[in-house]
C-alpha positions as CSV (number, residue, x, y, z in Angstrom):
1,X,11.0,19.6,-7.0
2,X,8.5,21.1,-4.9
3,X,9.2,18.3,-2.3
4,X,12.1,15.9,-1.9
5,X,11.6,11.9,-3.1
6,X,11.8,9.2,-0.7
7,X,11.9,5.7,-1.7
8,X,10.6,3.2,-0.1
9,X,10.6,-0.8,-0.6
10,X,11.9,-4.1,0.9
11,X,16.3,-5.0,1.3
12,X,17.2,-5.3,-2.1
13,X,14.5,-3.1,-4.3
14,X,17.8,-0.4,-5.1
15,X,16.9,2.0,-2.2
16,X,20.5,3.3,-1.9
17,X,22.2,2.9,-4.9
18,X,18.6,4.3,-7.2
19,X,18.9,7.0,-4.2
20,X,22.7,8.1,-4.6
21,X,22.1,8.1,-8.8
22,X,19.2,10.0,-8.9
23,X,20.5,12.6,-6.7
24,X,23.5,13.0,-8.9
25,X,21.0,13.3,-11.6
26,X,19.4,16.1,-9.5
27,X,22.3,17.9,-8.6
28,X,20.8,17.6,-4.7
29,X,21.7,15.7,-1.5
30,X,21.0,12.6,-0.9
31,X,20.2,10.4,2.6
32,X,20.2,7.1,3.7
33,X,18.5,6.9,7.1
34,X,19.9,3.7,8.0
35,X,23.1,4.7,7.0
36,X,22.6,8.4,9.1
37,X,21.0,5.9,12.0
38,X,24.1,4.6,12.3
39,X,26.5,7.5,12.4
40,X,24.4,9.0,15.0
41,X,24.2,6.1,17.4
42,X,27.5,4.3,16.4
43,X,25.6,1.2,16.1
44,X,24.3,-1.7,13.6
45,X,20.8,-1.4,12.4
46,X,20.7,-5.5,14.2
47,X,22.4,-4.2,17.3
48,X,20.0,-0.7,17.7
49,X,16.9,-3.3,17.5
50,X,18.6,-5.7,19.8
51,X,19.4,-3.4,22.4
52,X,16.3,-1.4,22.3
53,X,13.9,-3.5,21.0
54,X,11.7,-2.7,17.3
55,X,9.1,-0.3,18.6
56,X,12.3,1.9,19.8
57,X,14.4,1.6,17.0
58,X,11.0,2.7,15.3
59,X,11.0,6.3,17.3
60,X,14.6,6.5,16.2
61,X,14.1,6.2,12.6
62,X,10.8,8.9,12.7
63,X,13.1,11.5,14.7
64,X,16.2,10.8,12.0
65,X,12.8,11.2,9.2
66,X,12.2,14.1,10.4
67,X,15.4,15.6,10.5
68,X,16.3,15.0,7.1
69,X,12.9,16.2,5.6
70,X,13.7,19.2,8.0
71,X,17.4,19.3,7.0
72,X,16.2,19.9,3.4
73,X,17.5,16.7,1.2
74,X,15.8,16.4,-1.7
75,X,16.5,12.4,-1.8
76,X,16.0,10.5,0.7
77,X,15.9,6.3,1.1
78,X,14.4,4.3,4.1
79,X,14.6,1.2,6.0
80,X,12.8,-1.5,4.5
81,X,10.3,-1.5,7.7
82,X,9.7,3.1,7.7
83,X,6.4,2.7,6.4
84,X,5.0,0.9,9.6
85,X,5.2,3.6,11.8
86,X,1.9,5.3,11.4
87,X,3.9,8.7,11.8
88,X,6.0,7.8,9.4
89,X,3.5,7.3,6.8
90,X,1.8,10.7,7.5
91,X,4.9,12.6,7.2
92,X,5.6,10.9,3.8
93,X,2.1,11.8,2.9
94,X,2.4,15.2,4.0
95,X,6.2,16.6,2.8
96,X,7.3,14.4,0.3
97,X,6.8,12.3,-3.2
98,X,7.3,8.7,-1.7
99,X,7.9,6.4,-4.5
100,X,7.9,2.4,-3.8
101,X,10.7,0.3,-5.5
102,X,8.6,-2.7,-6.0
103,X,10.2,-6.1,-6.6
104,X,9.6,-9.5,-6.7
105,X,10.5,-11.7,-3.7
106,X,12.6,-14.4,-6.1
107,X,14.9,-11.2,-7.4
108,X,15.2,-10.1,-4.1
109,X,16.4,-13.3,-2.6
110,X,19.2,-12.6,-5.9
111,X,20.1,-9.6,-4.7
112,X,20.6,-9.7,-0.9
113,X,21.6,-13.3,-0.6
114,X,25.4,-12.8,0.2
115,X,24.7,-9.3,2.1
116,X,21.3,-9.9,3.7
117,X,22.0,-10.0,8.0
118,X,18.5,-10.0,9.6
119,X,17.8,-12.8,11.3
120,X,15.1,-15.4,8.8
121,X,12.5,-16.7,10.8
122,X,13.1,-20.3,11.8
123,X,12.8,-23.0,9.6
124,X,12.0,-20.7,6.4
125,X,14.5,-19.8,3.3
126,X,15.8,-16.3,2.5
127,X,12.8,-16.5,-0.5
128,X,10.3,-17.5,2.1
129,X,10.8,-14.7,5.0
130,X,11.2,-12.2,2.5
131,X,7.4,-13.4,1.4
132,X,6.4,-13.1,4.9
133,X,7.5,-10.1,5.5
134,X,6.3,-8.7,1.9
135,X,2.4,-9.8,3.0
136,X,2.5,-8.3,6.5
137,X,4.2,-5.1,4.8
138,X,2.1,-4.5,1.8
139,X,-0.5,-2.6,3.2
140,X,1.7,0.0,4.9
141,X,4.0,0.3,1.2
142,X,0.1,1.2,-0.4
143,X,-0.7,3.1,2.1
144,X,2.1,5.4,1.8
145,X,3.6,5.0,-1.7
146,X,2.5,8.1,-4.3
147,X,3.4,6.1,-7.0
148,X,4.8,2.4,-7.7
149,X,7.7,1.2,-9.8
150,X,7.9,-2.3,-10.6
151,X,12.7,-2.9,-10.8
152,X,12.0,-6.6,-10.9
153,X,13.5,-6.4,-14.7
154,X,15.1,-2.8,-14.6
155,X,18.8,-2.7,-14.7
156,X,19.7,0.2,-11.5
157,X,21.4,2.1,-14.2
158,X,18.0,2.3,-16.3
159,X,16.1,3.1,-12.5
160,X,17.2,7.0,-12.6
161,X,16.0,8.6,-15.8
162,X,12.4,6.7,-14.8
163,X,12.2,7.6,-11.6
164,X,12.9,11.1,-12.5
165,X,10.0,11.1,-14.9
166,X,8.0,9.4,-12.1
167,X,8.8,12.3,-9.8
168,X,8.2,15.1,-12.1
169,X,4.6,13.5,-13.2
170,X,4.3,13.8,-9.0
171,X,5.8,17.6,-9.0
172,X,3.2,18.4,-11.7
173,X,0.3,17.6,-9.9
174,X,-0.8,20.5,-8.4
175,X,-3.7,19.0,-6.4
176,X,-2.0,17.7,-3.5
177,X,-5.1,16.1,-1.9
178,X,-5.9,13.5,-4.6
179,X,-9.8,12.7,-4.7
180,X,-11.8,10.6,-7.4
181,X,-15.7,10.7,-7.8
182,X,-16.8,7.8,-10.4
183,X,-20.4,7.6,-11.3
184,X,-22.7,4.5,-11.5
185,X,-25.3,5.6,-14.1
186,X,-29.0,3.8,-14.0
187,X,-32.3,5.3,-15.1
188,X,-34.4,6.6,-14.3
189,X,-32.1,9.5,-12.2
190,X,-30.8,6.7,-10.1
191,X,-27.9,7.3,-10.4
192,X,-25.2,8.1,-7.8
193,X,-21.7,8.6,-7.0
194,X,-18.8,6.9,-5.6
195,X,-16.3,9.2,-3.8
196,X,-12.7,8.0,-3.2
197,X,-10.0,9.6,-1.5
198,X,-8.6,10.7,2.4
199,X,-10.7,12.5,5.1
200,X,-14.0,12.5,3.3
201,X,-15.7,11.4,5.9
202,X,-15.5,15.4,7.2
203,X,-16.8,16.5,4.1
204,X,-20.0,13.7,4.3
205,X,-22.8,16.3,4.0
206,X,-21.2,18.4,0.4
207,X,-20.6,14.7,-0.1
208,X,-23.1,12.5,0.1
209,X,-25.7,15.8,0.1
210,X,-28.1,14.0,2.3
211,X,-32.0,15.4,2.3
212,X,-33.1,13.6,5.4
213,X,-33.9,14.9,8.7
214,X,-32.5,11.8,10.8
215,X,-29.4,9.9,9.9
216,X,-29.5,6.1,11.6
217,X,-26.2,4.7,11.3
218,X,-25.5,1.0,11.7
219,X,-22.0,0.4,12.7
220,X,-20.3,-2.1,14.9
221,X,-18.4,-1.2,18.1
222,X,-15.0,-2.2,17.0
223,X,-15.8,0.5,14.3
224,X,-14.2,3.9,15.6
225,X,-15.4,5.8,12.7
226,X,-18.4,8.6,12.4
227,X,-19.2,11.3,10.0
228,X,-19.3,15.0,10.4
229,X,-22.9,16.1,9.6
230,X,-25.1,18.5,10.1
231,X,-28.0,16.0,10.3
232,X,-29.2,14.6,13.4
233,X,-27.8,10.7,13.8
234,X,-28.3,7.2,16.0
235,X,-25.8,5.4,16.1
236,X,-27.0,1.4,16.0
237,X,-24.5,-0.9,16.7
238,X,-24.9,-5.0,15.8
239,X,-23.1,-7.8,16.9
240,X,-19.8,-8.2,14.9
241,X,-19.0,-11.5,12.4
242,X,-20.7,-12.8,9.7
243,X,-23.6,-14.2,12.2
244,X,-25.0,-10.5,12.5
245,X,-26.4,-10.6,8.8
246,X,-29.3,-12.3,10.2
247,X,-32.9,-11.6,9.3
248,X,-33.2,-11.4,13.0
249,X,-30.8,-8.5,12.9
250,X,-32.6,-7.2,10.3
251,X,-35.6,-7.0,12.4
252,X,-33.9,-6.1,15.6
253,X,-33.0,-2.6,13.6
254,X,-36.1,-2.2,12.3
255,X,-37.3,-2.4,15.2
256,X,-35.6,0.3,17.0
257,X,-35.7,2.7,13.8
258,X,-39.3,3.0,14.3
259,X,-38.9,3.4,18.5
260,X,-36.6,6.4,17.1
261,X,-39.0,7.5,14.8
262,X,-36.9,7.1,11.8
263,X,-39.3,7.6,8.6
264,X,-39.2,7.3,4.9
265,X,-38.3,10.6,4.3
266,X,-34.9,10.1,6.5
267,X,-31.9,7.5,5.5
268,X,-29.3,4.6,6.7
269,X,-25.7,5.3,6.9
270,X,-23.8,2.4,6.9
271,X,-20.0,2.4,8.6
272,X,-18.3,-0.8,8.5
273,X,-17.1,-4.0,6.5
274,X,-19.1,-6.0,3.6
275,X,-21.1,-7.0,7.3
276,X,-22.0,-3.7,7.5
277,X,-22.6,-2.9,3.7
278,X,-24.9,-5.8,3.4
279,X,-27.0,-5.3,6.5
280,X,-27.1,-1.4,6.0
281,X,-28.5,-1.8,2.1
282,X,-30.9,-4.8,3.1
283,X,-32.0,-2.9,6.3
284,X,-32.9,-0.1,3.8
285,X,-34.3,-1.9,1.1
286,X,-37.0,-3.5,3.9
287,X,-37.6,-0.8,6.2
288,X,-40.6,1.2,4.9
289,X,-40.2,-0.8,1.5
290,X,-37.0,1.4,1.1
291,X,-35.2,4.5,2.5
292,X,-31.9,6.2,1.1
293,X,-28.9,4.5,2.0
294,X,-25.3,6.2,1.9
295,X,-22.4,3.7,2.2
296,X,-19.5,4.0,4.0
297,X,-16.8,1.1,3.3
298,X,-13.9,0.5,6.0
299,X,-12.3,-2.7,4.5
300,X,-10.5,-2.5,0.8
301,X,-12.7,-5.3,-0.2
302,X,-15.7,-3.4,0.6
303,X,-14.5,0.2,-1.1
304,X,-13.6,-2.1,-4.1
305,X,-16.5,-4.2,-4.1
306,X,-19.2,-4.9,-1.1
307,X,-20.4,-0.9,-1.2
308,X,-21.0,-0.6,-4.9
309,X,-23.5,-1.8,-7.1
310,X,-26.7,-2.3,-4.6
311,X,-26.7,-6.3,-4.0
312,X,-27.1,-6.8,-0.2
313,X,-28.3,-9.7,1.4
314,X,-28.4,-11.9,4.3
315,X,-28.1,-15.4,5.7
316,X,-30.0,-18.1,6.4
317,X,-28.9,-21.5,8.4
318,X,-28.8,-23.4,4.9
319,X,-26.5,-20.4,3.0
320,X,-24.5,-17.4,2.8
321,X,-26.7,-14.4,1.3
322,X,-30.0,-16.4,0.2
323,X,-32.1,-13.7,1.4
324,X,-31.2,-10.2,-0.6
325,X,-32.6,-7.3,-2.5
326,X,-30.9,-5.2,-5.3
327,X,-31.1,-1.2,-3.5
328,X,-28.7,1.0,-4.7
329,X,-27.0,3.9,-2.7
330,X,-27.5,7.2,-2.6
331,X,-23.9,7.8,-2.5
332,X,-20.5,5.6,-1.4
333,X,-17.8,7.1,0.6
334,X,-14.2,5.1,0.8
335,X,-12.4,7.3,3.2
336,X,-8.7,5.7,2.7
337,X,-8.1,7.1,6.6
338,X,-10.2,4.0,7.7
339,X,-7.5,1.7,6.0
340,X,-4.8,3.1,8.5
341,X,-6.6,0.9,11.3
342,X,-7.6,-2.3,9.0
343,X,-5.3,-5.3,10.3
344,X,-2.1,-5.7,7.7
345,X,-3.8,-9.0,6.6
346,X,-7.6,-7.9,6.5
347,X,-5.9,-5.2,4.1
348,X,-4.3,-8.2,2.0
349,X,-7.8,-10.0,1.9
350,X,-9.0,-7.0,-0.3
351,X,-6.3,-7.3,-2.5
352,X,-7.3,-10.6,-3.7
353,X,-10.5,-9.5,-4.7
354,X,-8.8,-6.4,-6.1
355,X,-6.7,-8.5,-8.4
356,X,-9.5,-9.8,-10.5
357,X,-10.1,-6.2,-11.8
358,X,-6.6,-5.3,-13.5
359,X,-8.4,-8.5,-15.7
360,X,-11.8,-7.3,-16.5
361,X,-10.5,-4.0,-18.3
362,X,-10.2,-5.2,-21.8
363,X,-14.0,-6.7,-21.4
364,X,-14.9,-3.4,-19.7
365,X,-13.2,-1.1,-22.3
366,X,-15.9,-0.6,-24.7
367,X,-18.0,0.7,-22.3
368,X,-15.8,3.8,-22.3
369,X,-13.6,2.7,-18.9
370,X,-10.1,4.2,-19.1
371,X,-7.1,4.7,-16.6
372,X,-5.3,7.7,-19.1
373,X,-6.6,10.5,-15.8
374,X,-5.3,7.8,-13.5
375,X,-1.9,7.6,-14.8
376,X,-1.3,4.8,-16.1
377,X,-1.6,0.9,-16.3
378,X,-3.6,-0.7,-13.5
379,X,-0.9,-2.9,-11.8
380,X,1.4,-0.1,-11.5
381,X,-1.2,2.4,-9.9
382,X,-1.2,3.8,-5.9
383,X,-3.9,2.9,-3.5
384,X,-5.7,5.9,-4.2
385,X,-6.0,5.7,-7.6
386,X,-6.4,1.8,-7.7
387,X,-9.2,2.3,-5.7
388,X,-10.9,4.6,-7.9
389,X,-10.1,2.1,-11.2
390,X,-11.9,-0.4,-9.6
391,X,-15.0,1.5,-8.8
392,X,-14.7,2.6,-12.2
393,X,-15.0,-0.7,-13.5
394,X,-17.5,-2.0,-10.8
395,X,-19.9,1.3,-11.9
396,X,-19.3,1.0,-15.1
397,X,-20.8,-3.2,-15.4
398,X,-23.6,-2.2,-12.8
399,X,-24.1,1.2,-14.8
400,X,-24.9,-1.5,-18.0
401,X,-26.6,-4.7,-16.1
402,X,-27.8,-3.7,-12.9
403,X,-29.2,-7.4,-12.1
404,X,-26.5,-9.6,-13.3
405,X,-28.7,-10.7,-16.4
406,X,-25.2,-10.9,-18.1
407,X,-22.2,-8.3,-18.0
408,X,-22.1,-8.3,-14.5
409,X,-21.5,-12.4,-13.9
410,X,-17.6,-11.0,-14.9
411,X,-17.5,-9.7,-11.5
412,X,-17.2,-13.2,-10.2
413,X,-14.3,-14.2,-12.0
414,X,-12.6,-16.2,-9.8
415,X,-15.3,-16.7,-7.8
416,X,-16.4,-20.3,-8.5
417,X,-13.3,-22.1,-7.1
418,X,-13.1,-19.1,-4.4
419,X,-16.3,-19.9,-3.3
420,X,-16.0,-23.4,-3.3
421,X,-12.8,-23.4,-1.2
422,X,-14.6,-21.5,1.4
423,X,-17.4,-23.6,1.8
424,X,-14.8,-26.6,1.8
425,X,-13.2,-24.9,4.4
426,X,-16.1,-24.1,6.3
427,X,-15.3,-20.7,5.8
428,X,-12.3,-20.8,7.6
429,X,-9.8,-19.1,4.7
430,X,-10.0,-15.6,4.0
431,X,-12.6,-14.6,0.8
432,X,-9.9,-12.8,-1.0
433,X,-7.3,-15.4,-0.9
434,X,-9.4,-18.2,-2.0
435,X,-10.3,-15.8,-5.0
436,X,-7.1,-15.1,-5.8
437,X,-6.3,-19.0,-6.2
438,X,-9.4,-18.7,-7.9
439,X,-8.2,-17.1,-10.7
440,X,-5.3,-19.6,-11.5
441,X,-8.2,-22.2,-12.3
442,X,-10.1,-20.1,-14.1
443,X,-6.9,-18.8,-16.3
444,X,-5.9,-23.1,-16.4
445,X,-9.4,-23.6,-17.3
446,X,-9.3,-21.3,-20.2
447,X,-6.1,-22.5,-21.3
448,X,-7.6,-26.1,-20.8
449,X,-10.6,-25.1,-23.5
450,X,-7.9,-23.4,-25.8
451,X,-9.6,-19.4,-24.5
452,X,-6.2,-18.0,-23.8
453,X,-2.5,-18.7,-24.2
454,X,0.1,-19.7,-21.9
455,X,1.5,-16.6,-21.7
456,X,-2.0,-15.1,-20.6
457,X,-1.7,-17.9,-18.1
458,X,1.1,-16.5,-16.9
459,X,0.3,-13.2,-16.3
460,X,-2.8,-14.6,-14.0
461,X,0.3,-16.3,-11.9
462,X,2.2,-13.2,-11.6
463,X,-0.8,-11.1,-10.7
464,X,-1.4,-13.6,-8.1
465,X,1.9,-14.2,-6.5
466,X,2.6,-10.5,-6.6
467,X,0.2,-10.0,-3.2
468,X,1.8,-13.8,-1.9
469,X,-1.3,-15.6,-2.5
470,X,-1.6,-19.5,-3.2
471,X,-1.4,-20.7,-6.7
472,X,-2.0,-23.9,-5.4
473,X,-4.7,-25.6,-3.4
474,X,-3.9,-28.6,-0.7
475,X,-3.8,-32.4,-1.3
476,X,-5.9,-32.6,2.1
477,X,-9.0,-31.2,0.6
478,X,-11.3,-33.7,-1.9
479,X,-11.4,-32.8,-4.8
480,X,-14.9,-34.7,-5.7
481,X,-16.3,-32.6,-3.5
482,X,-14.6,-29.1,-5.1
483,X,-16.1,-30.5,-8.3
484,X,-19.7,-30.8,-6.6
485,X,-19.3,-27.4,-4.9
486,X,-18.9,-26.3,-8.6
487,X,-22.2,-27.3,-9.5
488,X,-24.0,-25.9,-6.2
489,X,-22.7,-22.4,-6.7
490,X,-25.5,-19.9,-6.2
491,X,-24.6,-18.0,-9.5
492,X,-24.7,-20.9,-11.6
493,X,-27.0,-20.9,-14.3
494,X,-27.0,-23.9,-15.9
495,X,-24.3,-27.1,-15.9
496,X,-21.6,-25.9,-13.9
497,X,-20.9,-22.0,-14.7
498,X,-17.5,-20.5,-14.9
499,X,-16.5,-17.3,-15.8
500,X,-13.4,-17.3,-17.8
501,X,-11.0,-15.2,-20.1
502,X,-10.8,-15.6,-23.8
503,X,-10.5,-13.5,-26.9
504,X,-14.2,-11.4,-26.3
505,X,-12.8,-10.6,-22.4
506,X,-14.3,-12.2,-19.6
507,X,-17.8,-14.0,-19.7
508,X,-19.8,-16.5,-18.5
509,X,-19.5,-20.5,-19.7
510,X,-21.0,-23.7,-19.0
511,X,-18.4,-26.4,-18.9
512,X,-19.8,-29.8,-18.9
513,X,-16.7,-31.7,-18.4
514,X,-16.1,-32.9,-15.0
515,X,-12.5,-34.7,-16.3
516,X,-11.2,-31.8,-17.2
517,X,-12.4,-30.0,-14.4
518,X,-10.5,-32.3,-12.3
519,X,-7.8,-32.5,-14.2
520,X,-7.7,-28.5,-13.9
521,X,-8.0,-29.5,-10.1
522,X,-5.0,-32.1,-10.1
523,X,-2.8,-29.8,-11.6
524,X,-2.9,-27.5,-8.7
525,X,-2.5,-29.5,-6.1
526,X,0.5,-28.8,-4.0
């Protein structure tokens, strides 16, 4: 192995026994840094924390890290909490093959219910704190995983001769700086190209490949990001929250563009969330009846979603995005660096909007989308690459219905309900997560209308619970005025419009049955 293999994952996932095995296997050393953590400071993992507090027992584990990369073990297995230390994460990135032992929080609870000693957080179950601490820990394990194993049904015996393979598909790669470019094809030569991987944003002009003489970026101040280009840029910086898309904004920005002397031979960069990626494409579209804009997402849920395809739009007081334009980009950059900074649970927002995809790729297929240069099945895929699938998909629906006349209405599967819980909610709940519940009435629905089987059902649940999102919905909200929120949807087109699974993929259907709508309803109702 050109580098050694660290695994990572939550108590119970196999670290140390997979890690002991596979260096047998290997015929190499093996370390266990909270086992070495110990020896060194002749103290309990509990009492090291309890003495010195987490952020020092945090320095302790990146100096015993780094000695055992430097000490030249060629297995290594971490502390459940390694991968929060920002550090951490870049010297996995940078010297090793850091596989994630994933693992379901019901098998977990299994496995570490006689042994497990950290302290549960009051009131909650061994199943429920593991949970907790899975969601505020997922985006660091996707962050710095190079590849995923699911051991929720692996015996540990079966773990080694996989993880081997896993590790040698890693050594094999020679291209240690993994980058993706999917294109969104639309004619006439309009199309462009969606650029995924870490530290683009220095490489925005052989990039992006920008022909304008002035660069005006819109941004927000809470956003610490900028490109490196040889172009002369403005920053413009608007308020943050969903009340900045405004057409007031808009105007504000037009505005100062033309007090800069920004013309229609120069372009719009926009840095930021689905905010920014909304105002920066409408701002474009408007300004001079259009200028090139170059995207540049720094949420998941925009690199998956907000940034590609060219719909951008703002609000008015009586709705979310009733005021829009479809203007595609000129390029989209998702720069995973700008994840290292997104809030653990912004980062899990995205995820429920990423969910939807791993769906859409049987509907998607015959369009020629394929994961074979990814490496494999969606679910089991790293950031990077799971990134990249989903742009594929995105460009591949926009690519053949660029103004949602049909194929691209599967984009909002799981939408309906998601949308509906929001609005219920006054917005309140995160988009992704009310997607993500989303999906479970869309797959009951289907089942409902005999679409798909139970066991198709059950994948939707798995899929769902996997990222700790709600498969249920709460007996305080009214479910009348769900079923009414149904029918007020923006994207219906006649009756009430769902989009649900069935044997020709995901499409659109009009379901004119309010009973079994709220039977659906009743059914999830914690």
């Amino acid at each position: 192995m050109k580098k050694p293999i660290v695994l990572i994952g939550q108590s119970g996932s196999g670290k140390t026994t997979l890690g002991k095995t596979l260096a047998a296997a290997l015929g190499s050393a093996f370390c266990d840094l909270d086992t070495q953590l110990v020896e060194t400071s002749g103290k309990s993992i509990e009492e090291l924390i309890a003495n010195g507090g987490e952020p020092n027992f945090r320095n302790l584990e990146t100096a015993q890290l780094e000695s055992a990369l430097l000490a030249g073990y060629e297995v290594i297995s971490t502390g459940g909490g390694a991968v929060l230390a920002q550090k951490n994460r870049d010297l996995l990135r940078q010297d090793a093959y850091c596989i994630w032992l994933d693992c379901d929080v019901v098998e977990l609870a299994r496995r570490v219910e006689e042994s497990y000693s950290r302290p549960l957080l009051e009131g909650q179950s061994l199943q429920e704190s593991l949970m907790i601490q899975r969601k505020s820990r997922l985006k660091y394990y996707f962050l710095a995983a190079d590849a995923i194993v699911d051991v929720t049904k692996i015996p540990v015996d079966e773990l080694t001769p996989l993880v081997t393979e896993v590790a040698q598909t890693l050594d094999a790669k020679v291209d240690g700086q993994k980058r993706y470019t999917e294109k969104v094809e639309l004619w006439p030569e309009r199309g462009y190209s969606i650029h995924v991987g870490r530290g683009l944003l220095a490489d925005f002009d052989s990039l992006a490949e920008p022909g304008a003489s002035k660069l005006a970026v819109i941004s927000q101040e809470e956003i610490d990001f900028s490109i490196n280009t040889s172009v002369t840029t403005k920053r413009f910086e608007v308020d943050s929250g969903e009340s900045a898309k405004s057409l007031t904004t808009v105007q504000n920005l037009c505005s100062a563009f033309s007090e800069w002397g920004l013309t229609r031979n120069d372009a719009i960069v926009a840095i930021g969330g689905g905010v920014i990626t909304d105002l920066g494409g409408f701002t474009a579209a408007s300004y001079h009846r259009g200028v090139p804009v170059y995207q540049v997402p720094t949420t998941l849920l925009a690199q998956i979603d907000a940034a590609i395809g060219g719909k951008c739009g703002v609000n008015l007081p009586q709705g979310k995005n009733l005021v829009g334009a479809y203007w595609q980009p000129d390029a989209v950059i998702c720069d995973l660096a700008t994840l290292d900074t997104l809030p653990a649970e912004e980062f899990r927002n995205g995820l429920g909007e990423l969910v939807k995809y791993q769906f859409l790729l049987d509907t998607v297929k015959p369009l020629g989308v394929s994961f074979d240069d990814l490496g494999g099945e969606f679910s089991s895929l790293p950031l990077t690459e799971m990134i990249a699938a989903c742009a594929r998909i995105k460009a591949a629906v926009v690519s053949g219905d660029e103004r949602e006349a049909d194929l691209r209405a599967i984009l909002n599967y799981g939408h309906t309900l998601g949308h509906a819980l929001e609005a219920a909610q006054n917005y309140t709940v995160k988009h992704g997560s009310s997607v993500a519940t989303g999906l479970i009435f869309a797959a009951e629905l289907a089942f409902e209308l005999g679409r798909i089987s139970r066991e198709r059902v059950n994948e939707h649940y798995k899929a769902v619970r996997r990222f700790g999102f709600e498969t249920t919905i709460s007996a305080e909200l009214n479910l009348d005025e769900i079923v009414q929120l149904f029918s007020a949807d923006k994207k219906a087109l006649s009756g009430i419009t769902f989009v649900l699974d069935g044997e020709n993929g995901i499409e659109s259907v009009v379901v004119e049955d309010e009973a079994l709508l709220m039977k659906c309803l009743k059914k999830m109702v914690a």
